[in-house]
ROMARVO-420952 format. One record per residue (C-alpha): x, y, z; chain; residue in three letters; residue number from 1. Coordinates in steps of 0.25 Angstrom, whole numbers, padded with zeros to 4 digits. Layout:
[[X,Y,Z],"A","ALA",NUM];
...
REM end
This chain:
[[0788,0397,0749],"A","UNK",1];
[[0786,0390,0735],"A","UNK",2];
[[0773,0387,0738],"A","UNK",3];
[[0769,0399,0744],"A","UNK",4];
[[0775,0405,0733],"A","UNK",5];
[[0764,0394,0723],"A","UNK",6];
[[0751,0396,0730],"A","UNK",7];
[[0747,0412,0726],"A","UNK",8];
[[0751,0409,0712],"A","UNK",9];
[[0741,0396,0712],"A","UNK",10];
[[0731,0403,0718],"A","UNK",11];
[[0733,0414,0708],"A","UNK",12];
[[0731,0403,0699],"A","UNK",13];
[[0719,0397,0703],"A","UNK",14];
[[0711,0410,0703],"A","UNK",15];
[[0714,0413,0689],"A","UNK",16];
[[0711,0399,0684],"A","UNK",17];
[[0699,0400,0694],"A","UNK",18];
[[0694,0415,0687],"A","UNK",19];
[[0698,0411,0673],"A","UNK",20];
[[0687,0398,0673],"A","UNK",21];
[[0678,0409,0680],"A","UNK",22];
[[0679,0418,0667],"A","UNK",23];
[[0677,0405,0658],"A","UNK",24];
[[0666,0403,0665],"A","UNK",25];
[[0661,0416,0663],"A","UNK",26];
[[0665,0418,0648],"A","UNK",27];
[[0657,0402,0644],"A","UNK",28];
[[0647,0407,0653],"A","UNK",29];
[[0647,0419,0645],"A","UNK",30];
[[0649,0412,0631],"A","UNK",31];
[[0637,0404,0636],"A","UNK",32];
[[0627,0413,0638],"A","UNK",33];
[[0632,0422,0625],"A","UNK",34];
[[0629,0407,0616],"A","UNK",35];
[[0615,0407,0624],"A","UNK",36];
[[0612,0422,0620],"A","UNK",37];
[[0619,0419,0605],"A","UNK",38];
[[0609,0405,0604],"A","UNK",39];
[[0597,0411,0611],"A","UNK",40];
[[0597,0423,0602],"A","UNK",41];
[[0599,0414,0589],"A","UNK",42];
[[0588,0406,0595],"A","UNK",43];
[[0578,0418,0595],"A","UNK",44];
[[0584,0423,0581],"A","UNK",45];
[[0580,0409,0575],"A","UNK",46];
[[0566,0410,0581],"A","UNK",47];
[[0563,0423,0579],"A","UNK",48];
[[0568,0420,0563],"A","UNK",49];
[[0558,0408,0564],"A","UNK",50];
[[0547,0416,0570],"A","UNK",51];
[[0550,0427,0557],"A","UNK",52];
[[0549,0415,0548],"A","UNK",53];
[[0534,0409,0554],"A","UNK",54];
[[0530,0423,0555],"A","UNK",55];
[[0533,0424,0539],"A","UNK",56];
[[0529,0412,0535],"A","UNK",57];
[[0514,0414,0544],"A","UNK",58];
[[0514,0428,0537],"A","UNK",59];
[[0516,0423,0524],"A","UNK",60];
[[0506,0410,0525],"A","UNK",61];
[[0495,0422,0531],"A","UNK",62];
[[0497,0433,0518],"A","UNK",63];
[[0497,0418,0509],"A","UNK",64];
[[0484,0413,0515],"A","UNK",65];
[[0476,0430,0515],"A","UNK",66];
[[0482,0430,0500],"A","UNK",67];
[[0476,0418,0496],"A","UNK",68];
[[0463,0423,0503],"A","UNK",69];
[[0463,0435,0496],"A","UNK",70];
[[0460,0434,0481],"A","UNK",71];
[[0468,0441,0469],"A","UNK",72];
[[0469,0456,0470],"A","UNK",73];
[[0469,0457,0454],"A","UNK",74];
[[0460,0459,0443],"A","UNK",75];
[[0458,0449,0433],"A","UNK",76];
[[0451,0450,0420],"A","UNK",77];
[[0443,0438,0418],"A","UNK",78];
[[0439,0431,0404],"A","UNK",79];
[[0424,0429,0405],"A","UNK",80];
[[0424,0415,0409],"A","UNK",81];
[[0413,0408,0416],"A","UNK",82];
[[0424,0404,0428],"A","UNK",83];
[[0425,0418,0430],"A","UNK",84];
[[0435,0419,0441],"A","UNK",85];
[[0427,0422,0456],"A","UNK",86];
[[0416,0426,0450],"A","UNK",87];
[[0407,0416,0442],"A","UNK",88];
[[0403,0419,0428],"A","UNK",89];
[[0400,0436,0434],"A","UNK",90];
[[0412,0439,0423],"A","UNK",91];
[[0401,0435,0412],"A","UNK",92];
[[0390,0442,0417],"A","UNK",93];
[[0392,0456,0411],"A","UNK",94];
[[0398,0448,0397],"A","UNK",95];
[[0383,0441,0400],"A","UNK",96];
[[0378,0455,0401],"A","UNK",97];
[[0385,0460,0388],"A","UNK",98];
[[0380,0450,0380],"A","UNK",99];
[[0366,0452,0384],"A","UNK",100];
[[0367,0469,0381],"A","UNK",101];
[[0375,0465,0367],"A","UNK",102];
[[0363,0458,0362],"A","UNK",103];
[[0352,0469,0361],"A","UNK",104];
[[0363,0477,0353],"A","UNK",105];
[[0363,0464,0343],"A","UNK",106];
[[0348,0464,0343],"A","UNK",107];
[[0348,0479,0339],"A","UNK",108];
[[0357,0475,0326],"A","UNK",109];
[[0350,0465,0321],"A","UNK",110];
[[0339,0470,0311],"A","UNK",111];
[[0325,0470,0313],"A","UNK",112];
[[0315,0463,0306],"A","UNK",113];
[[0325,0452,0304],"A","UNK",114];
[[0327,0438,0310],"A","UNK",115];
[[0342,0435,0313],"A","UNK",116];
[[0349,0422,0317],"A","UNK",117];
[[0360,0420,0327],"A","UNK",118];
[[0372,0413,0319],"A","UNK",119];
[[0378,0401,0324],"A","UNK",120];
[[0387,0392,0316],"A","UNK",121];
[[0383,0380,0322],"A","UNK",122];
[[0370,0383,0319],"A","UNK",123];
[[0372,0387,0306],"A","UNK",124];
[[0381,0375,0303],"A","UNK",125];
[[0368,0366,0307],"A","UNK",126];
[[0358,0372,0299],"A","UNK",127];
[[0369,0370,0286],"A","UNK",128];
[[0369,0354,0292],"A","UNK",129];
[[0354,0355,0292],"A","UNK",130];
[[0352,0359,0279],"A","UNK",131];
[[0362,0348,0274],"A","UNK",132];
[[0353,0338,0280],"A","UNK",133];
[[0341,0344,0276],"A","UNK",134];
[[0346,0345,0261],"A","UNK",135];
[[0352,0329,0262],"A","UNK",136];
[[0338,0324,0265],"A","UNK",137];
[[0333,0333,0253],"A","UNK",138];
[[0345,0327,0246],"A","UNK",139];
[[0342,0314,0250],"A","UNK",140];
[[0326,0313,0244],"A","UNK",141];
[[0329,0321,0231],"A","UNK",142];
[[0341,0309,0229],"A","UNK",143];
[[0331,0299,0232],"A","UNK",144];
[[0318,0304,0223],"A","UNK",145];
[[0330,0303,0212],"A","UNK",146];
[[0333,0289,0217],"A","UNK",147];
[[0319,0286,0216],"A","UNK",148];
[[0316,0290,0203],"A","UNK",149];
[[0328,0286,0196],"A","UNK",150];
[[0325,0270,0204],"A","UNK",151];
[[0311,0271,0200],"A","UNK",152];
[[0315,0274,0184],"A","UNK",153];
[[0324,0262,0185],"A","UNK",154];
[[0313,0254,0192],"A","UNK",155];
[[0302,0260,0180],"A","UNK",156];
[[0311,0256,0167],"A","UNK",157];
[[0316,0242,0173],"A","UNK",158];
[[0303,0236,0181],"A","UNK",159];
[[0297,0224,0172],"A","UNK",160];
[[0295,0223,0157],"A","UNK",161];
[[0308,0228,0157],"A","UNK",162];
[[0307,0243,0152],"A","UNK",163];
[[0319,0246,0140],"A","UNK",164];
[[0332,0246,0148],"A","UNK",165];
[[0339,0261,0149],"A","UNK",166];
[[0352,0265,0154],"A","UNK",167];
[[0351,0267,0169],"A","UNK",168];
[[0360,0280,0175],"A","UNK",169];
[[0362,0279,0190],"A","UNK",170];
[[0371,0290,0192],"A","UNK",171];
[[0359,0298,0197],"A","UNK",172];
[[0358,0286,0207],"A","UNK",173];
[[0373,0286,0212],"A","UNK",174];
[[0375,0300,0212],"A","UNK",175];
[[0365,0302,0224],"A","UNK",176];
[[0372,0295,0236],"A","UNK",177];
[[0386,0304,0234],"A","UNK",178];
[[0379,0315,0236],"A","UNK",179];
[[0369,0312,0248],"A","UNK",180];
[[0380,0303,0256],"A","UNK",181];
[[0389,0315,0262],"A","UNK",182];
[[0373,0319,0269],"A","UNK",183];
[[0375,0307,0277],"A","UNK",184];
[[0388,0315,0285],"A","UNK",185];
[[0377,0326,0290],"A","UNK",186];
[[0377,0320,0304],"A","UNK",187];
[[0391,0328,0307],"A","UNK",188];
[[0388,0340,0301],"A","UNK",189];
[[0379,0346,0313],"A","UNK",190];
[[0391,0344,0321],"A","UNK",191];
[[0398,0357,0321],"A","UNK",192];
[[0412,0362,0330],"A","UNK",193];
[[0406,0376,0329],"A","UNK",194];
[[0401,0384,0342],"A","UNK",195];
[[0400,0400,0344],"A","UNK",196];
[[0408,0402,0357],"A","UNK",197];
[[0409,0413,0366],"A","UNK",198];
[[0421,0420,0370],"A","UNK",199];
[[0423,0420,0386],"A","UNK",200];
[[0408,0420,0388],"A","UNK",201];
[[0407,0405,0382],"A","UNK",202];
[[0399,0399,0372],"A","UNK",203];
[[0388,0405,0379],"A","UNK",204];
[[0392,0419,0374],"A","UNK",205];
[[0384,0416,0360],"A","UNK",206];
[[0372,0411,0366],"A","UNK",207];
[[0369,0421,0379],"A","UNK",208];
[[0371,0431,0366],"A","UNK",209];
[[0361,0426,0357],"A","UNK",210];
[[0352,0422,0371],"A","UNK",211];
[[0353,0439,0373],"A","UNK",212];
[[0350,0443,0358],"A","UNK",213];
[[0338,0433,0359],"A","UNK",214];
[[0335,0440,0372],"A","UNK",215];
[[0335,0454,0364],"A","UNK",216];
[[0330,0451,0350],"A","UNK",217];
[[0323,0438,0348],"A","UNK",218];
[[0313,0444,0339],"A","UNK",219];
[[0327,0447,0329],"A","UNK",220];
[[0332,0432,0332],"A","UNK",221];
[[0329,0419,0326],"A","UNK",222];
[[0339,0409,0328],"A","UNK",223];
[[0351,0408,0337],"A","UNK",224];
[[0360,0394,0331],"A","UNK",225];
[[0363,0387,0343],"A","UNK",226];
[[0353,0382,0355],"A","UNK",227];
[[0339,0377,0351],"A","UNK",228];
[[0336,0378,0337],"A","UNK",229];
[[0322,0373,0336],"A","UNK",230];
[[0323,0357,0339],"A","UNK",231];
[[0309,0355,0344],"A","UNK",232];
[[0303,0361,0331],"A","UNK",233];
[[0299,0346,0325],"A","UNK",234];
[[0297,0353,0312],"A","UNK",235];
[[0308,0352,0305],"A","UNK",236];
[[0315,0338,0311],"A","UNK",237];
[[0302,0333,0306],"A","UNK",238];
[[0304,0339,0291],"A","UNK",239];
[[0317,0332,0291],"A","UNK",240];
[[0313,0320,0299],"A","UNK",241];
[[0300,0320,0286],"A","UNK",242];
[[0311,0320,0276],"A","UNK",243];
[[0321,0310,0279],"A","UNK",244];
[[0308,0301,0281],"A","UNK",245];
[[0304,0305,0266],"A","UNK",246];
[[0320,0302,0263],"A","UNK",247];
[[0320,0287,0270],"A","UNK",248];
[[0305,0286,0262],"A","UNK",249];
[[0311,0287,0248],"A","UNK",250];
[[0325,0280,0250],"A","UNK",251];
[[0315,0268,0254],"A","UNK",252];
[[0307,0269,0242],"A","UNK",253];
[[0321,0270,0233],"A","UNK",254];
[[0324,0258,0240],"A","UNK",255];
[[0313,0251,0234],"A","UNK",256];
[[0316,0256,0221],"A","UNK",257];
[[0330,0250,0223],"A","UNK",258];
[[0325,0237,0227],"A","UNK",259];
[[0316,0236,0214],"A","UNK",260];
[[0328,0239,0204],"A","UNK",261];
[[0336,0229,0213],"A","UNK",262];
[[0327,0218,0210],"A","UNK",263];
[[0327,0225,0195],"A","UNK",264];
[[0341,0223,0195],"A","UNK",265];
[[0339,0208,0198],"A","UNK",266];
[[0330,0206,0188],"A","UNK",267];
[[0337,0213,0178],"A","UNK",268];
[[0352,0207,0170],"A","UNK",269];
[[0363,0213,0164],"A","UNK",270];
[[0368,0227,0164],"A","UNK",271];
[[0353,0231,0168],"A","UNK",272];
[[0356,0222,0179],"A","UNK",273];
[[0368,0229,0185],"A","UNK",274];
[[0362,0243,0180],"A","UNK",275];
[[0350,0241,0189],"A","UNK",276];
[[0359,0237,0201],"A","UNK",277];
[[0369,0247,0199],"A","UNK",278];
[[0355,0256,0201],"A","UNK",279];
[[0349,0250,0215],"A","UNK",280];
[[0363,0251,0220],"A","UNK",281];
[[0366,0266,0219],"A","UNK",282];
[[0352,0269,0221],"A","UNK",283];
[[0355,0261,0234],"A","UNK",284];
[[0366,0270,0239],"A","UNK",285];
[[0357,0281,0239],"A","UNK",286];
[[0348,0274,0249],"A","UNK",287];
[[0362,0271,0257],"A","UNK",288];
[[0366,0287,0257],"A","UNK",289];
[[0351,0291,0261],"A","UNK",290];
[[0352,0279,0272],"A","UNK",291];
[[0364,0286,0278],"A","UNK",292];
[[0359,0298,0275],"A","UNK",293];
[[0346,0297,0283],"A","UNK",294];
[[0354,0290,0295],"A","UNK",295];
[[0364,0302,0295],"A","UNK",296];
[[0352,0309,0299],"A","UNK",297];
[[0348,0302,0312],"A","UNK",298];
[[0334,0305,0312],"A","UNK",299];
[[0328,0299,0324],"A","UNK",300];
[[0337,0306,0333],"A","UNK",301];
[[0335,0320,0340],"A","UNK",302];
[[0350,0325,0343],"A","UNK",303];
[[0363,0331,0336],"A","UNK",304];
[[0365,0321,0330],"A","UNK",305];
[[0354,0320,0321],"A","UNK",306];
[[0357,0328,0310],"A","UNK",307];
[[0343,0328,0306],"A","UNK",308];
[[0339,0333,0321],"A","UNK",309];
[[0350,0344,0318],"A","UNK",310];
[[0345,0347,0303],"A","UNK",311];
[[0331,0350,0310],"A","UNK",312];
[[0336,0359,0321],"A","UNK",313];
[[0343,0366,0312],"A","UNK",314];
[[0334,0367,0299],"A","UNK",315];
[[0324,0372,0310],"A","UNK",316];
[[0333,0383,0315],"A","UNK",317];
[[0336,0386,0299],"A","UNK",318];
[[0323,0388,0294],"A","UNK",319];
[[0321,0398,0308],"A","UNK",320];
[[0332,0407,0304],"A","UNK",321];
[[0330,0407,0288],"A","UNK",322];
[[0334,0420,0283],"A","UNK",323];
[[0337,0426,0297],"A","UNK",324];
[[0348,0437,0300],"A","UNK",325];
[[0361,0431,0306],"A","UNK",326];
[[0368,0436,0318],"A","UNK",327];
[[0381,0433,0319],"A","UNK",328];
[[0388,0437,0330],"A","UNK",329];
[[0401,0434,0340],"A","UNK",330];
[[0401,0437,0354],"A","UNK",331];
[[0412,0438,0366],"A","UNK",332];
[[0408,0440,0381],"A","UNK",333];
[[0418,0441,0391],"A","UNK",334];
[[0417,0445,0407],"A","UNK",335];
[[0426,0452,0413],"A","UNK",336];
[[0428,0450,0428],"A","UNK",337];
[[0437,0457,0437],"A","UNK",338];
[[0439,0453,0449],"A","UNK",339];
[[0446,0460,0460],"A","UNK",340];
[[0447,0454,0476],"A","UNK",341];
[[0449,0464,0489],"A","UNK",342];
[[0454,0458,0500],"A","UNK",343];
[[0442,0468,0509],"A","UNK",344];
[[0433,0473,0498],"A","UNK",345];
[[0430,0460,0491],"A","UNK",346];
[[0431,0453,0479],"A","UNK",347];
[[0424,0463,0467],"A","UNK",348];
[[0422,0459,0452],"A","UNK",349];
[[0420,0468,0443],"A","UNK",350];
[[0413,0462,0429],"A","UNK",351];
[[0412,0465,0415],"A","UNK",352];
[[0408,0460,0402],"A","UNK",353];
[[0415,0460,0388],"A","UNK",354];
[[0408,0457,0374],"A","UNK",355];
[[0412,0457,0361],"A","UNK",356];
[[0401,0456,0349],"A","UNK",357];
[[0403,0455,0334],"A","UNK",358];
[[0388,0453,0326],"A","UNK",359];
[[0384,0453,0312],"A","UNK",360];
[[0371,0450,0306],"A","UNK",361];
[[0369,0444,0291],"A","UNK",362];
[[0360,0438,0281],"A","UNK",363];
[[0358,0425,0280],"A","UNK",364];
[[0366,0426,0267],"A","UNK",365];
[[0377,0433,0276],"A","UNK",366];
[[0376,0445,0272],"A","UNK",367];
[[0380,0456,0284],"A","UNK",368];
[[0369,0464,0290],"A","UNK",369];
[[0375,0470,0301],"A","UNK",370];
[[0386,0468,0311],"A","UNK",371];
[[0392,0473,0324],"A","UNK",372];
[[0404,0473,0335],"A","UNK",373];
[[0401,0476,0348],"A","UNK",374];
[[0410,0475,0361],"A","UNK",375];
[[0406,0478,0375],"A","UNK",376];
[[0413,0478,0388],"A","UNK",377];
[[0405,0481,0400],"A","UNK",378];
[[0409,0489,0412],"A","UNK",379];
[[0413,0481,0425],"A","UNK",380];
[[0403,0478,0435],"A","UNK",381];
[[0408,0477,0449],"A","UNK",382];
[[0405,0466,0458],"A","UNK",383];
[[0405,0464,0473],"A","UNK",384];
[[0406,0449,0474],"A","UNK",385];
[[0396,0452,0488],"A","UNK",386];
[[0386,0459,0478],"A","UNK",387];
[[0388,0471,0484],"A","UNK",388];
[[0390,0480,0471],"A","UNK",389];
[[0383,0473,0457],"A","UNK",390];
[[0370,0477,0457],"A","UNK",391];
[[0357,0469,0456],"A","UNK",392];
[[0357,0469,0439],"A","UNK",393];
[[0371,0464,0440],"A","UNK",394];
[[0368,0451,0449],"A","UNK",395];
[[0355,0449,0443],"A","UNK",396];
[[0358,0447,0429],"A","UNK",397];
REM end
């Protein structure tokens, strides 16, 4: 009876143990396959977030690398220089143009009938250095011809037979070499810090100008200071070379006169003695002062540095443009590019030329004659860098 009364309630027992592990199953099973969903969909969120990122980062790296093909969508205004950006020296050609259209205007103002020089200070700075040597040579001889006179009277009154004894003066003698020794420093004197400069257009500037006012008046101009200022004309090195050979003539023939009033001297006693010798000696610093004088000069060479090359350039170029009209003048040239880049159409540059002009012509005394500011700016001209739109006059200039 007990048992009978025992087995439902165990077998009651067993199915609910049996149909709880069943729903177990089913709710891990479950759980399972909600974790596979959770992970699976994680997975796809992470991927799909790395694919954004690779997308990005390819879409960046494509717009970094057509931006760096493309060139800056801007306008710049450029200075004028030679390295004009993209386009070579084309800033400068309507600067180059400008210079070349100011010129006949000059040439218009200056008078007629009259022969005008371009100044330069350098220039003029030489032909002053060329006159100093000139006039140290003149200096030089006229010093000497004293010398030799005032030797050749001590010679005369104290040669044999003994002429009656006078006071000798040597101050004529001694006051010479102070005099004619600073013309010995001349060799520096050519050298010169001074050069006439362009603005933006370069040191060029000054010469294409005085190039285009030759081009328009050359029957108005005589001299232009800098470039070749006559060098194979003989005449005038030869004048020089003539006179420093008269110069070494006469300081040998003083030397002669010296030697004779040194063997005076020897002969001689007493005060008359050291008076004669006092004599030779100063005489003999003259011929000392012309020595270095004549060395200073470096005849025999053909170069800068032969002031006496120099003195002849420019004496030459002096005597050419004696009392000839002087234009002074100031010049700025500036081009003007602008640039602009399209990523379809092209790159375009449009160009234009600046100039600003002062002039004044005078008298060779420096007196004014005339004078004038001008200032031009010229309107852009557009460029297809394919030569599609300047025209023929544009590209052949």
């Amino acid at each position: 009876m007990a048992l009978s009364r025992m087995l439902p309630a165990v077998l009651l027992s067993l199915v609910a143990s049996a149909a709880l592990a069943q729903t177990k199953a089913e709710i891990d099973a479950a759980k399972a396959a909600l974790d596979l969903k959770v992970y699976q969909a994680t997975v796809n969120a992470l991927i799909a977030q790395r694919e954004a990122e690779a997308r990005k980062a390819t879409a960046e790296a494509e717009r970094a690398e057509l931006l760096a093909r493309l060139p800056p969508a801007s306008s710049k205004a450029l200075p004028g220089e030679m390295d004009v950006s993209k386009f070579g020296a084309a800033g400068l050609v309507r600067a180059f143009d400008l210079a070349r259209e100011l010129a006949p205007e000059v040439c218009a103002a200056l008078p007629s009938g009259a022969r005008t020089v371009v100044h330069d200070p350098q220039s003029t700075q030489g032909v002053v250095t060329a006159r100093i040597v000139n006039d140290g040579i003149a200096h030089m001889n006229r010093s000497l011809e004293q010398q030799a006179r005032e030797l050749q009277d001590v010679i005369d009154r104290y040669t044999p037979a003994g002429t009656k004894r006078t006071q000798l003066s040597a101050v004529g003698l001694a006051a010479v070499p102070a005099v004619v020794k600073s013309l010995a420093d001349i060799t520096g004197l050519f050298k010169t810090d001074l050069t006439a400069q362009g603005i933006a257009y370069g040191d060029g500037a000054r010469e294409l100008f005085t190039t285009a006012l030759a081009q328009s008046c050359p029957d108005k101009l005589i001299g232009f200071g800098r470039g070749y200022l006559g060098e194979l004309d003989p005449a005038q090195h030869a004048q020089l070379v003539a006179r420093v050979r008269a110069l070494v003539l006469l300081r040998g023939q003083n030397a002669n006169r010296i030697a004779v009033i040194e063997r005076l001297a020897d002969a001689a006693k007493g005060d008359l003695k050291k008076e004669l010798g006092r004599v030779a000696d100063t005489a003999s610093e003259l011929l000392e002062a012309v020595d270095e004088f004549v060395e200073s000069l470096k005849v025999g060479e053909a170069s800068d540095k032969s002031p006496l090359y120099n003195a002849a350039r420019y004496m030459g170029y002096a005597n050419r443009v004696r009392d000839a009209l002087v234009l002074d003048f100031a010049l700025r040239l500036e081009g003007l590019t602008l640039v602009k880049d399209n990523l379809f159409t092209g790159q375009h540059v449009r160009l234009s030329g600046v100039a600003f002009l002062w002039y004044r012509v005078h008298e060779p005394d420096g007196r004014l004659r005339t004078a004038n500011t001008v200032r031009r700016i010229t309107q852009p001209v557009r460029v297809d860098l394919r030569g599609a739109d300047a025209t023929d006059t544009f590209w052949s200039r």
